[in-house]
C-alpha positions as CSV (number, residue, x, y, z in Angstrom):
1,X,0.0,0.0,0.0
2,X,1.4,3.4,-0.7
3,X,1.9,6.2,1.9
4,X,-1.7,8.9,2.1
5,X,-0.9,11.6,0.5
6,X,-1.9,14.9,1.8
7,X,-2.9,13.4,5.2
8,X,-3.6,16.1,8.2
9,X,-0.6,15.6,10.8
10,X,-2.3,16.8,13.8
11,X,0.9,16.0,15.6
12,X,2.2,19.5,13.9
13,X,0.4,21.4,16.4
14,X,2.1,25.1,16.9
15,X,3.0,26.1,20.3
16,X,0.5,28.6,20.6
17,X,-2.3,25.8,20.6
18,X,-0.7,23.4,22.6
19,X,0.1,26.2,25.3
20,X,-3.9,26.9,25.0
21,X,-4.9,23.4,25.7
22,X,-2.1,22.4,28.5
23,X,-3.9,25.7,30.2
24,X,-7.0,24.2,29.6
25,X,-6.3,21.1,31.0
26,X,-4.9,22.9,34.7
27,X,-8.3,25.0,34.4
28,X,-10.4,21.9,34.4
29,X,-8.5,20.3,36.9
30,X,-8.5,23.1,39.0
31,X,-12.6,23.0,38.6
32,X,-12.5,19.5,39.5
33,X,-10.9,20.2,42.5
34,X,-12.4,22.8,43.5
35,X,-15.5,20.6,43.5
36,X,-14.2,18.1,45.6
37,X,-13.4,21.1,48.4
38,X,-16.7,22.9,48.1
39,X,-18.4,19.2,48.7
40,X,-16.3,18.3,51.8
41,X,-16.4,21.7,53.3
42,X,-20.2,21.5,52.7
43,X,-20.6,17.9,54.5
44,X,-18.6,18.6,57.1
45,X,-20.6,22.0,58.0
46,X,-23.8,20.4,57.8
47,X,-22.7,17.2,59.8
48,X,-21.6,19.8,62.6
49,X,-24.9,21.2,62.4
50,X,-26.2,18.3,63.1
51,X,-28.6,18.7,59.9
52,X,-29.3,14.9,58.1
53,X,-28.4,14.7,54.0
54,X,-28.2,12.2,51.7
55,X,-25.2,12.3,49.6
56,X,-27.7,13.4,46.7
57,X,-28.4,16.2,48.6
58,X,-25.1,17.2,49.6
59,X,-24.2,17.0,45.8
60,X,-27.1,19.4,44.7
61,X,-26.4,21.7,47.7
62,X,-22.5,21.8,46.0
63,X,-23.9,22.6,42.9
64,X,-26.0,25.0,43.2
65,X,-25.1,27.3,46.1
66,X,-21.0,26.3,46.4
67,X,-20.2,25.6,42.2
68,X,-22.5,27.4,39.8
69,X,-21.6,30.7,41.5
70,X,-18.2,30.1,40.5
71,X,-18.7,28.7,36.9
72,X,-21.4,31.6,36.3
73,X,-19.7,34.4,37.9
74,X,-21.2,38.0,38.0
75,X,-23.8,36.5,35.7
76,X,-25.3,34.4,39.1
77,X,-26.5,37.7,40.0
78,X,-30.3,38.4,40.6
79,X,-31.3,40.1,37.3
80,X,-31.4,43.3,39.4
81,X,-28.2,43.2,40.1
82,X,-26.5,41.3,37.5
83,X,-25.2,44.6,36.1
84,X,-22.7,45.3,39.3
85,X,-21.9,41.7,39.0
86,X,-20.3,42.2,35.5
87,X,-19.2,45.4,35.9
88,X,-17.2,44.2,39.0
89,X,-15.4,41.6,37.1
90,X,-14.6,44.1,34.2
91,X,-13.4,46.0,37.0
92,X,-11.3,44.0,38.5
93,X,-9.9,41.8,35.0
94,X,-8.4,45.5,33.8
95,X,-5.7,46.1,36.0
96,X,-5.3,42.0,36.2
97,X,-4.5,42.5,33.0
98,X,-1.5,45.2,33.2
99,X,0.0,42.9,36.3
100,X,-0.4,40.2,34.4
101,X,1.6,41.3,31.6
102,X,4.1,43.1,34.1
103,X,5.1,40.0,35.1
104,X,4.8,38.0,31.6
105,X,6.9,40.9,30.6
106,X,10.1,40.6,32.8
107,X,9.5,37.1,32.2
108,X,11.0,37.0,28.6
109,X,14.3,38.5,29.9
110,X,14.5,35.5,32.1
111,X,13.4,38.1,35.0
112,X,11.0,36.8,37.8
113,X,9.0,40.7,38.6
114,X,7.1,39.6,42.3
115,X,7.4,43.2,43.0
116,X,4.4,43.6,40.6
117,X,2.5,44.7,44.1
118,X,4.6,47.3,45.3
119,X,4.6,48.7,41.8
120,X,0.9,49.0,41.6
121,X,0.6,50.4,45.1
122,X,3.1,53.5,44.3
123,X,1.4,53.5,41.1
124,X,-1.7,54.1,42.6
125,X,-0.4,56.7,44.8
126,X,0.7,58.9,41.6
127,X,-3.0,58.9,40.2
128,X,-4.6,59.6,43.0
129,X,-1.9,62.4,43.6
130,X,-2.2,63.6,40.0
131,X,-6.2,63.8,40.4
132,X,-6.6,64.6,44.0
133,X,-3.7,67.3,44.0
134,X,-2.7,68.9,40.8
135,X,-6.1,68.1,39.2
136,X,-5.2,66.7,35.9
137,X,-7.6,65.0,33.3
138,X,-7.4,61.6,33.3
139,X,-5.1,60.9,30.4
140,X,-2.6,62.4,32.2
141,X,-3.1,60.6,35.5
142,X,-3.0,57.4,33.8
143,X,0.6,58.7,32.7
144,X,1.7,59.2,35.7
145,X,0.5,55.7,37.0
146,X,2.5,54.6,34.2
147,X,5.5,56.6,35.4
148,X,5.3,55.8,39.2
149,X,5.3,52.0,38.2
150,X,8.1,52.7,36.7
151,X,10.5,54.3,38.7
152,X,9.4,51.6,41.4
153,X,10.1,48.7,39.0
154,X,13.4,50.2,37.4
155,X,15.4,49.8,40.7
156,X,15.6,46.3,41.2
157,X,16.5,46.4,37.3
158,X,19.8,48.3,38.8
159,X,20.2,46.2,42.0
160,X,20.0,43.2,39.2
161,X,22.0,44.6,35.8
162,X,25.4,46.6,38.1
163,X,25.3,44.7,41.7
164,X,23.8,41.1,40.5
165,X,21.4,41.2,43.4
166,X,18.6,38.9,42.8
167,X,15.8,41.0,41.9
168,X,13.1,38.2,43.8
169,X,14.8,39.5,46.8
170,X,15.3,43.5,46.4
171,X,11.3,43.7,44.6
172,X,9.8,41.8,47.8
173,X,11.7,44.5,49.9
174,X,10.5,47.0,47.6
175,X,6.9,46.0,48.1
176,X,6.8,46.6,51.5
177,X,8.7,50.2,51.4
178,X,6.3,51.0,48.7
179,X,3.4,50.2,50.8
180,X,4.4,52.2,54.2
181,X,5.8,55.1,52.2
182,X,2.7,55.4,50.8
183,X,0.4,55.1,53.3
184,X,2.6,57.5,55.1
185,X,2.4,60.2,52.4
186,X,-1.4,60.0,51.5
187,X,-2.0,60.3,55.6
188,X,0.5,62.7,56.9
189,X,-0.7,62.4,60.3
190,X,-4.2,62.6,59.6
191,X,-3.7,66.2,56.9
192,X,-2.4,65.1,54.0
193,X,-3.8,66.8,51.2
194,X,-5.6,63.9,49.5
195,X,-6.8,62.7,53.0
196,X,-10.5,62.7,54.1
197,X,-10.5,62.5,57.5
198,X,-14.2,62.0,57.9
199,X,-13.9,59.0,55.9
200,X,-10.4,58.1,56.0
201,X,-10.0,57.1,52.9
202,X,-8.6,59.4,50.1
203,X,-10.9,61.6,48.8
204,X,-13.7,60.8,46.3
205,X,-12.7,61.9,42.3
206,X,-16.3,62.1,41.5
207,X,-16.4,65.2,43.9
208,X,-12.6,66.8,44.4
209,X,-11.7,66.1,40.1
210,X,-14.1,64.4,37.8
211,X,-12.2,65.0,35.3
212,X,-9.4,62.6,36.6
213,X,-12.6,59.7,35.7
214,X,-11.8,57.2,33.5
215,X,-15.2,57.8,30.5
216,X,-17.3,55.2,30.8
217,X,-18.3,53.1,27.8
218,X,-21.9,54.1,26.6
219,X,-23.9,52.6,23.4
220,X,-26.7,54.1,23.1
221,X,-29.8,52.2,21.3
222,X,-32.1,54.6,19.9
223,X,-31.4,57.2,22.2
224,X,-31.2,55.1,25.3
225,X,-28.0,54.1,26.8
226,X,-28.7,51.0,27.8
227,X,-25.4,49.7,27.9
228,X,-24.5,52.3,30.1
229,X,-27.1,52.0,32.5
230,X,-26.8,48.0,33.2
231,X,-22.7,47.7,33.1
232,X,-21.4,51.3,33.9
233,X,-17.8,50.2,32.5
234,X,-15.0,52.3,31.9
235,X,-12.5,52.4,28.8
236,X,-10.3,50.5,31.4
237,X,-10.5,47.4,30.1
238,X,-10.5,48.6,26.2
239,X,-7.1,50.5,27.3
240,X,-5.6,47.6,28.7
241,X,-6.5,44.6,25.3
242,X,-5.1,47.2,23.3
243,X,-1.9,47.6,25.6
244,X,-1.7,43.8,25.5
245,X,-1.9,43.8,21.9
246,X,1.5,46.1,21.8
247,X,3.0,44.2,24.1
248,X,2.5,41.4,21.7
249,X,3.8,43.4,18.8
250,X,7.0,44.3,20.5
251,X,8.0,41.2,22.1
252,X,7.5,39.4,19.1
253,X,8.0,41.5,15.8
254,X,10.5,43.9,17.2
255,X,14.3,43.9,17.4
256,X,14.1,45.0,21.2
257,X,11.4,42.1,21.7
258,X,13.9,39.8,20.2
259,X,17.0,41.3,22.1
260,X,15.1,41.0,25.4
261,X,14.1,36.8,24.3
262,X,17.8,36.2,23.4
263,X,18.8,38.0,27.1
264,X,16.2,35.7,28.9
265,X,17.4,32.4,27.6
266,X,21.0,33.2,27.9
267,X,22.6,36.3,28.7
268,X,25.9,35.0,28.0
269,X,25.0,34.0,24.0
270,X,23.2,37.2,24.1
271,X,26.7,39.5,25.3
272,X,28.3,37.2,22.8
273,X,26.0,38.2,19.6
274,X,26.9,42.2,21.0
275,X,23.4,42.7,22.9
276,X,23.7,44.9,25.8
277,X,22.1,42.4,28.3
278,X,22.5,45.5,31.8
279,X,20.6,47.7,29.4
280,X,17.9,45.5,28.7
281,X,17.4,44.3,32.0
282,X,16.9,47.2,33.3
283,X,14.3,48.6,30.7
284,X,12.7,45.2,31.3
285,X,12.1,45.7,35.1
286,X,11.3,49.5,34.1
287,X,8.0,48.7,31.5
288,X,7.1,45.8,33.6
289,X,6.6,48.5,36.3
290,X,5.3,50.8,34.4
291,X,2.8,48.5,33.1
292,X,1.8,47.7,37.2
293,X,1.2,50.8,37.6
294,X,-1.1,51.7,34.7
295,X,-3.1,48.7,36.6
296,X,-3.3,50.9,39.6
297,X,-4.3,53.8,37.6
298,X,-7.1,52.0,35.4
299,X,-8.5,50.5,38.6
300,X,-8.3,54.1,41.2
301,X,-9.3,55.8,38.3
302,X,-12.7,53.9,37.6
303,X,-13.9,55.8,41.1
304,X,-14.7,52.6,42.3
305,X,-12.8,52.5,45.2
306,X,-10.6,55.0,47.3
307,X,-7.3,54.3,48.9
308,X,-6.9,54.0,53.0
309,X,-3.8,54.6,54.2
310,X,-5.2,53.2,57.6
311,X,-6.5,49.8,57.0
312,X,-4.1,49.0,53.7
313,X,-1.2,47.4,55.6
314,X,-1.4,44.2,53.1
315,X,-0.1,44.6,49.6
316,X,-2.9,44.7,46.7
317,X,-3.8,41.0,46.0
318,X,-3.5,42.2,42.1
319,X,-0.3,42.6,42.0
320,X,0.4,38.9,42.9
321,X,-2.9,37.7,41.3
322,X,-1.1,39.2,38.3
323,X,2.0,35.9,38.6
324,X,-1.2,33.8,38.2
325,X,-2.4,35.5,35.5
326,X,0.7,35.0,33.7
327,X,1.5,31.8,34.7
328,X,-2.1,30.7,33.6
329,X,-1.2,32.3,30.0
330,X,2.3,30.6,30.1
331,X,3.7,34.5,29.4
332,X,1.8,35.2,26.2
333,X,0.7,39.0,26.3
334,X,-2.8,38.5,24.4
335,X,-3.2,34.9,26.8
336,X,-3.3,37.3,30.0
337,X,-6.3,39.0,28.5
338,X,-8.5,35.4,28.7
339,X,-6.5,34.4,31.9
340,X,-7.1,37.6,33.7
341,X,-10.8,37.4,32.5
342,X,-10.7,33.8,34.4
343,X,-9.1,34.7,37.7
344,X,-11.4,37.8,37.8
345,X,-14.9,35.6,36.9
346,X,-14.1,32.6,39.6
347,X,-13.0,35.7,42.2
348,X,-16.4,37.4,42.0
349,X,-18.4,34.5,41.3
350,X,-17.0,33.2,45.2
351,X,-18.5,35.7,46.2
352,X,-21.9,35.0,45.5
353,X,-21.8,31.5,47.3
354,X,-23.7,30.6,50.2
355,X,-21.6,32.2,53.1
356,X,-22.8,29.5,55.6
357,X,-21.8,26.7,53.8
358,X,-18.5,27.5,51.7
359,X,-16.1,30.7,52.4
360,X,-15.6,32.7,48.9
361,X,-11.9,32.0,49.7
362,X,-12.5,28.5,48.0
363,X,-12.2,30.6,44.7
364,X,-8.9,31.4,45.7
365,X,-8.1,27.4,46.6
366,X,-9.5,26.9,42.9
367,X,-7.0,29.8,41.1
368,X,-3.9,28.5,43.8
369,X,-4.5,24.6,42.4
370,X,-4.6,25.8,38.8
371,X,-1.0,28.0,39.4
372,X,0.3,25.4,41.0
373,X,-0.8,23.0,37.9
374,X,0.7,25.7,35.2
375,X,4.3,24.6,36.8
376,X,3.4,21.0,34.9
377,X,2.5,23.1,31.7
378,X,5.1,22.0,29.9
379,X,4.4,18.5,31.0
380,X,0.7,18.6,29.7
381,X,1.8,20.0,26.3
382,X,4.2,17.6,25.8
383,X,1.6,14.9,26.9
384,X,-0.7,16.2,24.4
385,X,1.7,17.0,21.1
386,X,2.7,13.1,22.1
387,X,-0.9,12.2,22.1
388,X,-1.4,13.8,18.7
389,X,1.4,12.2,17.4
390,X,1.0,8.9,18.4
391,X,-2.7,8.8,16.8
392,X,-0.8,10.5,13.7
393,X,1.8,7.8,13.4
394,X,1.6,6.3,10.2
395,X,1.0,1.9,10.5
396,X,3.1,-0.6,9.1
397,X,1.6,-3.5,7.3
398,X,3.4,-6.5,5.6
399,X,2.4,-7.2,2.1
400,X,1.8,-11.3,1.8
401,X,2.5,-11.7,-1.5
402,X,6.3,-9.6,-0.8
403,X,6.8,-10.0,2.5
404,X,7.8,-6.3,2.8
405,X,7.0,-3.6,4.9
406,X,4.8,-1.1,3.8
407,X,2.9,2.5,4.9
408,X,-0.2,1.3,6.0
């Protein structure tokens, strides 16, 4: 028999769509497990209770007050409410975006950025101080966001490029002495300029600067804004796909992207080939901050929350959620859109389980277990471009008449 001609080889899969299904797979086990916690917490609480269930009952109970929250998300909102649901996860997936790529960002020059917190939190601080203080339009205090993120993020590039100090170590200091410095500036003993004291937060942009606002996205349909009314987003999340989408461009169709690849794979081959490995370390370190901080600004920006310098004495969750999202999209710019999405849906959909019965923290237990099964990423998509192969492989047969091998 003669060898198919023109037969698909699904065992040519690119990396792109292996990397999508080996994510895949550590979403669906992370589901799985997450399952299995809700339905244990749920028996146990009820057996303490003293309350009688069958195991059908204990399933259905899982279900539908513990698991469909998660899997729905905002969307498990009363119809009423469905609108805050959504807008809180568009919310909160915006600046999960900008960490996200912070950190997938210093990860192609072989960088590990967990200073991705204390980067957003003195981002933050130069918003609010651009909006609450000098009073610019928001543009402009998105900028400086972007420039606060920075500064914070281009020092451990130094420490790392001149003194070969790890930069795990100097950005986890650098979290901390973000936070407390500013916390310290915004209060000032109580009269700090961008200090309420009545509320003791900072002050509220839609009263001291609204035109510091992020605009919200309307569509209106014949002459209602419907859109507008039910979702009430901002141009955050717009801002931050199309900021992915450069990221994108650069890492991969530009000479810098391709100098800062080469670094992160091998800095000596890279010194070798005449690439000034210091330089780009340090600009690494610096956009991945910069693009922290733009998180902070989308986010302080949207008015949907105000900083306070009284109770914030734990670093912004975002700015490590943001290792998960790019873990989760194994580094790819336009992956820590969907990933970010993700980590956002299951995070507000926790919240809308029955308190009682399952702490929201369980969606946290479900986004920890499918981190922890990114680090076996490579190990699903080489299980899967094997799997592909192997189903691929072309089948030897022995002609009778020859006794020859053959393509089957």
């Amino acid at each position: 028999m003669k060898k198919q001609k023109n037969a698909p080889r699904l065992g040519n899969l690119t990396g792109g769509v292996s990397s999508v299904l080996a994510s895949l797979v550590c979403i669906l086990v992370g589901l799985v497990v997450g399952f299995l916690v809700l339905l244990v917490l749920g028996g146990v609480t009820l057996a303490q209770e003293g309350t009688s269930f069958s195991l059908g009952e204990l399933l259905k109970t899982t279900w539908e007050q513990g698991f469909k929250p998660i899997l729905q998300g905002g969307f498990y909102a009363k119809a009423n409410t469905m609108g805050m649901g959504v807008r809180m996860e568009i919310l909160q997936a915006a600046p999960l975006v900008f960490t996200g790529l912070s950190v997938a960002f210093a990860f192609k020059t072989g960088l590990f950025n967990i200073g991705a917190a204390g980067q957003y939190t003195v981002g933050a601080f130069f918003a609010l101080f651009a909006a609450l203080v000098l009073k610019w339009p928001w543009y402009l205090c998105l900028l400086a966001a972007g420039v606060g993120g920075a500064i914070w993020g281009a020092i451990p590039g130094l420490f790392k490029a001149f003194l070969n100090v790890n930069e795990v170590i100097t950005s986890i200091m650098f979290n901390w002495v973000g936070l407390y410095a500013v916390n310290t500036l915004i209060y000032q003993q109580g009269a700090g300029p961008m200090f309420n004291a009545n509320t003791t937060k900072t002050y509220t942009l839609k009263e001291v600067s609204p035109q510091s606002l992020l605009p919200s996205f309307n569509v209106k349909v014949g002459g209602e804004d419907y859109f507008g009314k039910l979702f009430q987003p901002t141009i955050g999340i717009f801002i931050a796909i199309a900021v992915a989408v450069i990221i994108w461009i650069i890492i991969n169709k530009t000479t810098f992207g391709y100098e800062l690849k080469a670094c992160g794979h091998n800095k000596e081959a890279a010194r070798y080939a005449g690439i000034n490995e210091k330089k780009n370390i340090v600009l690494s370190m610096t956009i991945a901050g910069a693009l922290a901080g733009l998180g902070a600004g989308v986010f302080y920006l949207s008015g949907s929350k105000e900083w306070e310098p009284l109770v914030s004495t734990m670093l912004p969750a975002t700015g490590f959620n943001g290792i998960s999202v790019a873990l989760l999209a194994t580094s790819n710019p336009i992956g820590c859109i969907f990933s970010a999405i993700f980590i956002s849906h299951i995070t507000v959909g926790g919240g809308f389980m029955y308190a009682k019965l399952f702490p929201s923290e369980v969606a946290d237990i479900i986004s920890g277990v499918v981190i922890y099964l990114c680090a076996f990423s490579l190990l699903f998509k080489t299980g899967i471009l094997r799997l592909f192969k192997s189903r691929n492989k072309p089948v030897k047969a022995i002609v009778p008449d020859k006794g020859k091998e053959a393509d089957a």
